[in-house]
C-alpha positions in Angstrom: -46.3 -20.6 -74.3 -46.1 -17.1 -73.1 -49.5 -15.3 -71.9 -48.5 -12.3 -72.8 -49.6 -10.3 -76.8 -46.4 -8.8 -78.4 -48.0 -6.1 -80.3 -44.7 -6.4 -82.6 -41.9 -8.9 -83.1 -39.3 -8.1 -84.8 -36.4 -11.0 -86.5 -33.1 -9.8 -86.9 -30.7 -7.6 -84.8 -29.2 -5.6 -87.6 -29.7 -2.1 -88.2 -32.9 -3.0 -90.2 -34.4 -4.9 -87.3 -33.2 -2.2 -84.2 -34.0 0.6 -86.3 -37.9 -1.1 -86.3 -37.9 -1.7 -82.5 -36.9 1.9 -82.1 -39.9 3.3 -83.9 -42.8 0.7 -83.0 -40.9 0.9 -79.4 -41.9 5.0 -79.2 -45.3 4.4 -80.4 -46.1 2.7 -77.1 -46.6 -0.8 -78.3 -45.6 -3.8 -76.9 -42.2 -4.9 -78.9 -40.2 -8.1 -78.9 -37.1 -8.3 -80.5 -35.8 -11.1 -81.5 -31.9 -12.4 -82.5 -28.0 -11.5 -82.4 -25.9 -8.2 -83.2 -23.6 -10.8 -83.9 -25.1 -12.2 -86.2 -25.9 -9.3 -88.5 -23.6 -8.3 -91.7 -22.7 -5.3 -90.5 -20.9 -6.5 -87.7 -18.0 -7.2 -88.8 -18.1 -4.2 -91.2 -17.0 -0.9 -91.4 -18.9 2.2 -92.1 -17.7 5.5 -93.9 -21.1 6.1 -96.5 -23.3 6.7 -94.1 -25.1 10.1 -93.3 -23.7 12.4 -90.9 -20.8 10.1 -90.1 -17.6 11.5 -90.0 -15.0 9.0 -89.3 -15.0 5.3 -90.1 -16.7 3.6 -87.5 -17.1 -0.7 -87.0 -20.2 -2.4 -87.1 -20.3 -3.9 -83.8 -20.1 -0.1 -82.3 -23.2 1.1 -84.1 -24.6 -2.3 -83.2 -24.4 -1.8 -79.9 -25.4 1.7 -79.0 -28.2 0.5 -80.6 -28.7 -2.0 -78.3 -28.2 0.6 -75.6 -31.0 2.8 -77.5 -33.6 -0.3 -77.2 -32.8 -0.6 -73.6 -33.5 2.9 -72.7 -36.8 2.6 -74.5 -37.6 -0.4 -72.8 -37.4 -2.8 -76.0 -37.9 -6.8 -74.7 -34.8 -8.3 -76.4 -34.2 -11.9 -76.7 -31.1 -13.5 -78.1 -33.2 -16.2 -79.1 -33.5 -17.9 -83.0 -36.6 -18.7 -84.6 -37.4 -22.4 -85.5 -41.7 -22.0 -86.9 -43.9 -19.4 -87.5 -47.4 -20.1 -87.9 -51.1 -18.4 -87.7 -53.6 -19.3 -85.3 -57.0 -18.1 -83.6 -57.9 -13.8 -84.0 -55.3 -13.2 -86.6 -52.6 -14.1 -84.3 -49.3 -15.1 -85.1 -47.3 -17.6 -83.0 -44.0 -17.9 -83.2 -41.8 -21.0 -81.8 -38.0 -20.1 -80.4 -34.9 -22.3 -80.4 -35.2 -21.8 -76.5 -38.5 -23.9 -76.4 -40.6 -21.2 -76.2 -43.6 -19.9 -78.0 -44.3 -16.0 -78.2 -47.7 -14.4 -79.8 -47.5 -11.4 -81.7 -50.4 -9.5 -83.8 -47.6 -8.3 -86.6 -44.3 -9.6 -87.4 -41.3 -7.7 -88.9 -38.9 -9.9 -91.0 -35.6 -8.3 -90.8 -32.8 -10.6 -90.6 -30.6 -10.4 -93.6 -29.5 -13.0 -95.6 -27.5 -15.5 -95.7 -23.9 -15.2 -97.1 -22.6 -18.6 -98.9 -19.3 -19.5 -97.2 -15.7 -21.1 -98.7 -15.7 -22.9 -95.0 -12.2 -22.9 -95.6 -9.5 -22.2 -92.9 -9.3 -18.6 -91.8 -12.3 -17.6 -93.4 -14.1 -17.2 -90.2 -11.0 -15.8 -88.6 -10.5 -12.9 -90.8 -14.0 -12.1 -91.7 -13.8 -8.0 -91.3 -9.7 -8.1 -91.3 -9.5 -8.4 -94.9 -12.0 -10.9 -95.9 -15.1 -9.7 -97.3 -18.9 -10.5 -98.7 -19.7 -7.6 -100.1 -17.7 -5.7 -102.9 -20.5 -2.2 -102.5 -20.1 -2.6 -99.3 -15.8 -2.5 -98.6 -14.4 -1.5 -102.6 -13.3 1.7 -101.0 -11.0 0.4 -98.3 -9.3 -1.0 -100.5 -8.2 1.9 -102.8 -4.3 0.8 -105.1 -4.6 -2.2 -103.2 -4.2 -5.7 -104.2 -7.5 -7.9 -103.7 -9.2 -11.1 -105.0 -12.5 -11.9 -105.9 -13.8 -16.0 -105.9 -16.6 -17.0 -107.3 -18.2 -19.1 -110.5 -21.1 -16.7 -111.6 -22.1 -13.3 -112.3 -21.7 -11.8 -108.6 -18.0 -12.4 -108.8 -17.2 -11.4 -112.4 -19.2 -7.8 -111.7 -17.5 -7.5 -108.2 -14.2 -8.3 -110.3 -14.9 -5.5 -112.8 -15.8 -3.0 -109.9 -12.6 -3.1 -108.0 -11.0 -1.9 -110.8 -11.9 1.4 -110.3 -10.7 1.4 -106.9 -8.0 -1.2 -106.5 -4.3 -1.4 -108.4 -4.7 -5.5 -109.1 -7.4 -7.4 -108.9 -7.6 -11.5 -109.5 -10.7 -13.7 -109.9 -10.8 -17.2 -109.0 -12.9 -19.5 -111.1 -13.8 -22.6 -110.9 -15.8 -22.7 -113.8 -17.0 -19.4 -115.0 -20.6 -18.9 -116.0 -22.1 -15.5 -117.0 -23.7 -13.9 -120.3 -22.0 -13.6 -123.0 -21.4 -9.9 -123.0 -20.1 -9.9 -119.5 -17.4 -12.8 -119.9 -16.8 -10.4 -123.2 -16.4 -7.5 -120.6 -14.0 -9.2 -118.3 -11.7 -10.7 -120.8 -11.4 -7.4 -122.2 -10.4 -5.9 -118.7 -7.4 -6.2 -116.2 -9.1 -8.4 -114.5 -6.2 -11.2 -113.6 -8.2 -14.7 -114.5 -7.3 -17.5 -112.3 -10.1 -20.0 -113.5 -9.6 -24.4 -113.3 -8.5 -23.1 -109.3 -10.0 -22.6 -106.2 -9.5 -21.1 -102.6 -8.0 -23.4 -100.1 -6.9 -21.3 -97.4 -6.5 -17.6 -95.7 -3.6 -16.9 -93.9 -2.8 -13.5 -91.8 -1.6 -12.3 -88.8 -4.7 -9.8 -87.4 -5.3 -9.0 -90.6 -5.4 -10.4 -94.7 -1.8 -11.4 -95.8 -2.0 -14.8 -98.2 -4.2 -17.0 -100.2 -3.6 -20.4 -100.9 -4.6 -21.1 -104.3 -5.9 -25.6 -104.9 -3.0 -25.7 -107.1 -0.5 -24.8 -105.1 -0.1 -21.0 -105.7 0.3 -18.7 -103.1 -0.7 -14.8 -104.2 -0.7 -12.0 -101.9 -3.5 -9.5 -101.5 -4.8 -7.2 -99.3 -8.5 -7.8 -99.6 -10.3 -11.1 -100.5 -14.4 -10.6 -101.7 -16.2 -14.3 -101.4 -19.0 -13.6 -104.1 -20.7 -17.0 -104.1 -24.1 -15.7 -104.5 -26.3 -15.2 -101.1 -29.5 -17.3 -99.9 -32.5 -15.3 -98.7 -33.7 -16.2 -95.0 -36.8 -17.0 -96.6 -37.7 -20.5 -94.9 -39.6 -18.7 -92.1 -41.8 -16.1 -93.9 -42.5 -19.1 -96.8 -44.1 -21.5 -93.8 -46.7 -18.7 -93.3 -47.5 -18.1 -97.0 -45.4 -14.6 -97.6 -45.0 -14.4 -101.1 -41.5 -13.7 -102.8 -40.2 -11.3 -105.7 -41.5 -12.6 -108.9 -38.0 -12.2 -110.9 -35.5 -14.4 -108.7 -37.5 -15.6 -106.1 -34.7 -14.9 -103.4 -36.3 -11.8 -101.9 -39.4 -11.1 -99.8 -42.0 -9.3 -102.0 -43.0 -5.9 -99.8 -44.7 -2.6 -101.2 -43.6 1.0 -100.1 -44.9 0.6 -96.6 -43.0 -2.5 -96.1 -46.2 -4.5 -96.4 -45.9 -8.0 -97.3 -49.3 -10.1 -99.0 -50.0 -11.4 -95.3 -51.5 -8.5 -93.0 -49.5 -7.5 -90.4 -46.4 -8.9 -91.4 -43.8 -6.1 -93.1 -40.3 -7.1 -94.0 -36.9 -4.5 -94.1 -33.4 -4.7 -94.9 -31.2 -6.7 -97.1 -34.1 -9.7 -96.7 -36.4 -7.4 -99.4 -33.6 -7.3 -102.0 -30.0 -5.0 -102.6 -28.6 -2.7 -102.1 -27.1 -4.2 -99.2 -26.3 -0.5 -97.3 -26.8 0.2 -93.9 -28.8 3.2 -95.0 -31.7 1.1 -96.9 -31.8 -1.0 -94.4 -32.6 1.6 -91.2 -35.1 3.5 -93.7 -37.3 0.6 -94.7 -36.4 -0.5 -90.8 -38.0 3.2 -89.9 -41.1 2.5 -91.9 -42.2 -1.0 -90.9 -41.6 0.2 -87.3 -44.1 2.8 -87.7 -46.6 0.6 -90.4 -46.3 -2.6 -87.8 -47.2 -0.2 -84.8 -50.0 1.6 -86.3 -51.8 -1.8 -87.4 -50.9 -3.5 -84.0 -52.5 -0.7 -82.2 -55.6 -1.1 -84.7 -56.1 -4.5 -83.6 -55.8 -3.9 -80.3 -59.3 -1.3 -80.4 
């Protein structure tokens, strides 16, 4: 176990969890950041709808001159993953790290996204930014009198479906079984939506980028885009150990007020854990203001 007090440590290397370090980092407290740029959704990503931006620019580059921001402000960053989080002596949090290693911290800033259900199908993983996609707000627009595909059983994928049409010339939805309310299914059978239900994804092909999908029965359609819209699982296993409480409608988000606060004092949470819209411009706001809430409470402590 490490001697030293973190005043804050933040989980999660997207632009949630570095815009946090940045402003609990200035206030002259003691900050840990914890986890991977690699790791966040926006890495693979491309950004045109943010502020002041004037050219599309790739995740991993905003990601890293982030990283390069942290390091000039003297940010502690550890590559590490987070196993236990638990509460001990003074209000103290102790946090226990894939590395073997146990940190103390008197606030904690949840900030690590959530987790996107994969096909784990071949080139999936391969073509994740070149084409394949998790997030219809997130890429509809690159794909402007294109052809693209949406898979998926429930209501994410029938509403993705139904949005590319204002952006793309053809758009198919894979189906194994289709479930949604009555008056979407009503919706998308009355669109243009191409309905490819009974089948499945079985594999991406491309050469650098999207090219092919290979459809379970055989079928082989080619698009330009492909949108996985399985759902997403919340990151919630940590902040749930310690007693954090979730949203009270679908239980998938952690539960914050306007300063980021969670039920638990001292611990905040940002980004795309607290609920959508999944935008890199939510998620360095709320970033912004648990930085400054986590600083100001760590440095109360501290008297």
């Amino acid at each position: 176990m490490s001697d030293a007090i973190y005043d804050v440590i933040i989980i999660g290397a997207g632009p949630a969890g570095i815009q946090a370090a940045i402003h609990s980092t200035r206030r002259k407290t003691h900050v840990l950041l914890l986890g991977r740029i690699e790791n966040s959704a926006l890495y693979p990503a491309h950004v045109e709808n943010y502020a002041c931006i004037s050219e599309i620019l790739d995740g991993k580059t905003l990601l890293e001159a982030g990283m390069h921001q942290l390091q000039r402000f003297g940010t502690e960053v550890r590559p590490d993953d987070v196993l236990k989080i638990g509460q001990g002596k003074n209000e103290l949090f102790t946090v226990e790290l894939e590395s073997g290693d146990t940190v103390i911290s008197r606030t904690i800033i949840f900030a690590m996204g959530v987790s996107k259900n994969k096909l784990s199908v071949p080139g999936e993983k391969e073509l994740n930014g070149m084409g394949v996609s998790y997030c219809v707000d997130c890429d509809a627009n690159f794909y402007r009198n294109d052809t693209v595909m949406v898979v998926g059983n429930q209501s994410a994928a029938i509403d993705g479906a139904l949005t590319l049409l204002d952006y793309a010339a053809k758009v198919y939805l894979v189906a194994e079984e289709l479930q949604g309310s009555e008056a979407m299914l009503e919706k998308l059978h009355a669109s243009d939506v191409e309905l490819r239900t009974g089948d499945w994804v079985q594999e991406i092909t491309g050469n650098d980028k999207l090219e092919e999908v290979l459809l379970k029965n055989g079928d082989k359609i080619q698009v330009d885009g492909l949108f996985i819209e399985l759902g997403s699982k919340g990151a919630l296993e940590l902040a749930t150990q310690i007693g954090v409480m979730l949203d009270t409608e679908r239980f998938k988000y952690i539960d914050v007020n306007r300063k980021q606060e969670t039920n638990i004092p001292g611990i905040y949470a940002a980004g795309d854990i607290v609920g959508p819209p999944y935008q890199m411009a939510k998620a360095v706001g709320e970033g912004c203001v648990a930085g400054i809430e986590a600083a100001m409470y760590a440095r109360k402590k501290r008297q």
